[in-house]
C-alpha positions in Angstrom: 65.1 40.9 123.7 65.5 38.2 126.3 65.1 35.4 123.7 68.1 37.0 121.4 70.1 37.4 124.4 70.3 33.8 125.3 70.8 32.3 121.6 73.5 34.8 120.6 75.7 35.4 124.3 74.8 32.4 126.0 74.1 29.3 123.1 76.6 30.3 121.1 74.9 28.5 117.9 74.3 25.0 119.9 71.5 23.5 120.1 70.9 22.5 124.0 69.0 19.6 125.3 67.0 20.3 128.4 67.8 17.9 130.6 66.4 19.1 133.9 63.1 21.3 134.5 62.0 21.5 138.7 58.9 21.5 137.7 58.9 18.8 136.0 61.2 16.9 137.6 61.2 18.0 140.9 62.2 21.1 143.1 64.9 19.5 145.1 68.8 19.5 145.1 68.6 15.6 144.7 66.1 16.0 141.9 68.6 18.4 139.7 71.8 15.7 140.4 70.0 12.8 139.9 69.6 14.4 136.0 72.4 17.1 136.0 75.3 14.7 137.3 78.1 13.4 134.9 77.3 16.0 132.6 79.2 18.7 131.2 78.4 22.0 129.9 75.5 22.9 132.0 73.6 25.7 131.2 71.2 26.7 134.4 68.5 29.0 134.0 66.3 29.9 137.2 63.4 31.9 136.9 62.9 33.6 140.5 59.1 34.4 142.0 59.9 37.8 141.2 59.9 36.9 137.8 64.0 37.8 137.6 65.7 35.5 134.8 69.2 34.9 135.6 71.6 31.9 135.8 75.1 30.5 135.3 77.2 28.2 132.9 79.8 25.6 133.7 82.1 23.6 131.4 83.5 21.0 133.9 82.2 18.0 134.6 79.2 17.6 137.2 80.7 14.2 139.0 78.6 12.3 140.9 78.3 12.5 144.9 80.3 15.5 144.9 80.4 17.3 148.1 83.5 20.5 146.6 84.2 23.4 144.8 85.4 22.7 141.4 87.4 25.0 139.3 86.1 26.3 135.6 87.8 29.8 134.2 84.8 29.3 131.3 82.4 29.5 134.1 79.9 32.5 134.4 76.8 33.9 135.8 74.2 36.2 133.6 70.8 38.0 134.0 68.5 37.4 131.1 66.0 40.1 132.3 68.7 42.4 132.1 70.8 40.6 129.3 74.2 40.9 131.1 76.8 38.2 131.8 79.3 38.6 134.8 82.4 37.3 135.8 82.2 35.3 139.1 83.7 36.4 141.9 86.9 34.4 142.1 90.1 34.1 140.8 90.9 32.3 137.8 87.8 29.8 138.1 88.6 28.8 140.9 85.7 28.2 142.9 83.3 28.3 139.7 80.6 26.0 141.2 79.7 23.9 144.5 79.0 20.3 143.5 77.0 18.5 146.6 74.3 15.9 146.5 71.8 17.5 148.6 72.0 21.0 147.4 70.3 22.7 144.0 72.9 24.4 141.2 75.3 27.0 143.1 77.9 29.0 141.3 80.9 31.1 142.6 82.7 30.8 145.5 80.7 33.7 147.3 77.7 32.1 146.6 76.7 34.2 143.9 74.0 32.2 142.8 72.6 29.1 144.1 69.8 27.1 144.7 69.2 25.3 148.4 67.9 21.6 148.6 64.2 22.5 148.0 64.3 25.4 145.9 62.4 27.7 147.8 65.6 29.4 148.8 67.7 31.0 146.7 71.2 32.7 147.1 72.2 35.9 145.5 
């Protein structure tokens, strides 16, 4: 169920590169931007101790040395254990997702996802 629920809502028939894996590349913030930055189209999927699957997707741009909220009305979060996708809590995209150097992928102005610098805390 989970596998059919990311290629049909999430890939929409693209094939994805995986550019970033903590535990491969490292469980830090700088670790994530160091592979994640200048890209566009990000797909982030965190896999929580629990064993909860969930994420979020953002068309912008990732720029470099960010330290703001960007805007993205494309951008979402979802719950592969559950196979849901949610509208974040904002207005119009606004507020879609926090770019900063130190700090781990975090999406929606109210923090409705996001990762801290070292990945062992998690907002939700």
């Amino acid at each position: 169920m989970c596998g059919k629920f990311v290629t049909d809502q999430l890939l929409n028939g693209k094939n994805p590169e995986l550019i970033f894996r903590s535990t491969r590349d490292g469980q830090t913030g700088n670790a994530y931007h160091s592979k994640c930055d200048e890209k566009e189209n990000l797909l982030t999927i965190i896999k929580a101790t629990s064993g909860r699957i969930f994420g979020g997707s953002q068309s912008m741009l990732m720029k470099k040395g960010g330290d703001k909220w960007i805007s993205d009305p494309s951008a979402y979060i979802f719950s592969v254990s559950d196979s849901k996708k949610f509208a974040l809590k904002n207005e119009n995209g606004k507020h879609a997702f926090y770019n900063h150097k130190d700090l781990g992928p975090r999406f929606g102005g109210g923090a409705d996802i996001g990762l801290a610098k070292d990945f062992t805390s998690q907002y939700n």
